[in-house]
C-alpha positions in Angstrom: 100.1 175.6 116.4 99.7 179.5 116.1 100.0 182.8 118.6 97.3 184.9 118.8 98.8 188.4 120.7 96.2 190.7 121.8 97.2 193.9 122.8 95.3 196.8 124.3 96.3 200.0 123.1 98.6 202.1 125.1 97.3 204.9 127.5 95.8 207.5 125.9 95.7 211.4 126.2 92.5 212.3 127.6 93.7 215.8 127.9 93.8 216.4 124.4 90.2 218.5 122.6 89.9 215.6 119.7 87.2 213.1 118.7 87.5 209.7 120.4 89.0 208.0 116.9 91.5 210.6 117.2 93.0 210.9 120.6 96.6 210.1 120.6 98.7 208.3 123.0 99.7 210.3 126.9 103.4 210.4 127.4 103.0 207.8 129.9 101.2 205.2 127.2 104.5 206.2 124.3 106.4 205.1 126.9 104.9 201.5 127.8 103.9 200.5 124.1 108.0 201.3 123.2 108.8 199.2 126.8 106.3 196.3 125.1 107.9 196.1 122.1 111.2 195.6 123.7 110.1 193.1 126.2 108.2 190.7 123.5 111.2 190.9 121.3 113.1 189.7 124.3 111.1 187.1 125.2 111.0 185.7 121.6 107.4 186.9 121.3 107.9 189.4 118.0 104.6 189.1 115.6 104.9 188.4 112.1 102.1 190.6 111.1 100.2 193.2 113.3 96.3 194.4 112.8 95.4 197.0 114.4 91.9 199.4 114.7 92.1 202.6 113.2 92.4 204.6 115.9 95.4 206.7 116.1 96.3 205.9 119.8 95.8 202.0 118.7 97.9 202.4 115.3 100.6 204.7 117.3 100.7 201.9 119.9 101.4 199.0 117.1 104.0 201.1 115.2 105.6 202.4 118.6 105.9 198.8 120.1 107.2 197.5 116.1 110.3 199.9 116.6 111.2 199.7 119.6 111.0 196.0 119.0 113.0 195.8 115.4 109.8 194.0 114.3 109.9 193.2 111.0 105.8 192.9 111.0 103.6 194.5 108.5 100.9 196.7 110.2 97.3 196.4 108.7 94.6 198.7 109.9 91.2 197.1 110.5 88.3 198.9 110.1 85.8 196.6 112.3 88.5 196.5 115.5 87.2 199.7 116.4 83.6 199.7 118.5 83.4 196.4 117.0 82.7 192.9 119.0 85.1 190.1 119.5 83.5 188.2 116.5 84.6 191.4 114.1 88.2 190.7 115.7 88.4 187.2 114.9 86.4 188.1 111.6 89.0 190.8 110.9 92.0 187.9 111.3 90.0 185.3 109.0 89.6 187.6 106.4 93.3 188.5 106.1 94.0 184.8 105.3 97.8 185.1 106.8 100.6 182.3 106.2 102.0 183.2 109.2 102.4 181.7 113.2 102.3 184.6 115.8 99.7 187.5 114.7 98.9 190.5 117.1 95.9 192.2 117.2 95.9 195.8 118.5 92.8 197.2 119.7 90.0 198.4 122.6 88.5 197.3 125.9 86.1 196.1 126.4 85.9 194.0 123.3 89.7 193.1 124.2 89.0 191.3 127.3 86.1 189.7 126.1 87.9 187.8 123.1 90.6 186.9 125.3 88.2 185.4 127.7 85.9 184.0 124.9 89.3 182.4 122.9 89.6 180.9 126.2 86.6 179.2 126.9 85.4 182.1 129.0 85.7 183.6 132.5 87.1 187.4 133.3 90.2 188.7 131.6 91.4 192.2 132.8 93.2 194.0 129.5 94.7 197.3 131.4 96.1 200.1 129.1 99.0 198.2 127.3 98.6 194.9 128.1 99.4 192.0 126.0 97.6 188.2 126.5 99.4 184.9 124.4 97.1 182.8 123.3 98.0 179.4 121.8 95.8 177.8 119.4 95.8 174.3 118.4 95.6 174.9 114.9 97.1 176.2 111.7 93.9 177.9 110.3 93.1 181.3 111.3 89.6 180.9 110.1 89.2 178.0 113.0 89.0 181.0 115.9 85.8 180.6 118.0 85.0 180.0 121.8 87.3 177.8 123.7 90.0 177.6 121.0 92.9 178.6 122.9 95.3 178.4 125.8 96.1 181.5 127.8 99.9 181.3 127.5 100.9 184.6 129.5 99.3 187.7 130.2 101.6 190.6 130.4 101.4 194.3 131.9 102.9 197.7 131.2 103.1 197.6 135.6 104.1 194.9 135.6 107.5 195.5 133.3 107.5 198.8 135.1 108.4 196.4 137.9 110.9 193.8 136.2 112.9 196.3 134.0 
């Protein structure tokens, strides 16, 4: 059995002047991805590796959540995570050929939501700013992620740790 993590980057700045591959991450969005990181390593959820797209509010995100977390995790960017499909995601996993059980993937709506709901078998997944979905595949091969490969475990929110912590 492995973890897939899929989290959505952290809110951005939209109040900044800068290209879209450059916007950084709003107070409000440091904030949550360091809250993340905290909760998952709670929970027992750390990743063993982290990709993430290129984007600097999606790389901030991973490397905000990683120390606030203590995660050990090396962070590798990903070229196709950004504007890319879900395919490019699960593509982008394959062709890191990890050894390892729990991976998170950092990354943009909407392909987020859609590989969570595709992993899944389908239906509507919402992936608000920050979130983070656990999937559970059945399966010790990375290259084996297609449709209706996983088990939503838990779906977590930025609101809704807002509201626990």
């Amino acid at each position: 059995m492995i973890e897939l993590l899929a989290m959505r980057h952290a809110k951005s700045d939209w109040g900044v002047a800068a290209a879209d591959r450059e916007r950084p991450l709003a107070p409000r969005g440091v904030k949550a991805a360091k809250r993340m990181g905290r909760a998952l390593t709670r929970i027992g959820a750390e990743p063993e590796l982290m990709l993430t797209s290129p984007a600097v509010r999606a790389r901030a995100t991973a490397e905000l959540a990683a120390a606030a977390g203590g995660w050990q995790a090396a962070i590798r960017v990903v070229p196709g995570f950004y504007g890319g499909a879900w395919s490019d995601v699960t593509a982008g996993i394959a062709a890191a050929r990890p050894s390892v059980q729990r991976i998170m993937v950092i990354g943009h709506e909407p392909t987020w939501s859609d590989l969570v709901a595709a992993l899944c078998g389908g239906g509507r997944v919402a992936m608000p700013t920050g979130a983070v979905a656990c999937l559970r595949i059945d399966d010790t091969d990375w290259t084996a992620l297609g449709p209706g490969c996983a088990e939503l475990r838990w779906h977590l929110t930025p609101a809704t740790l807002r509201s626990l912590l």
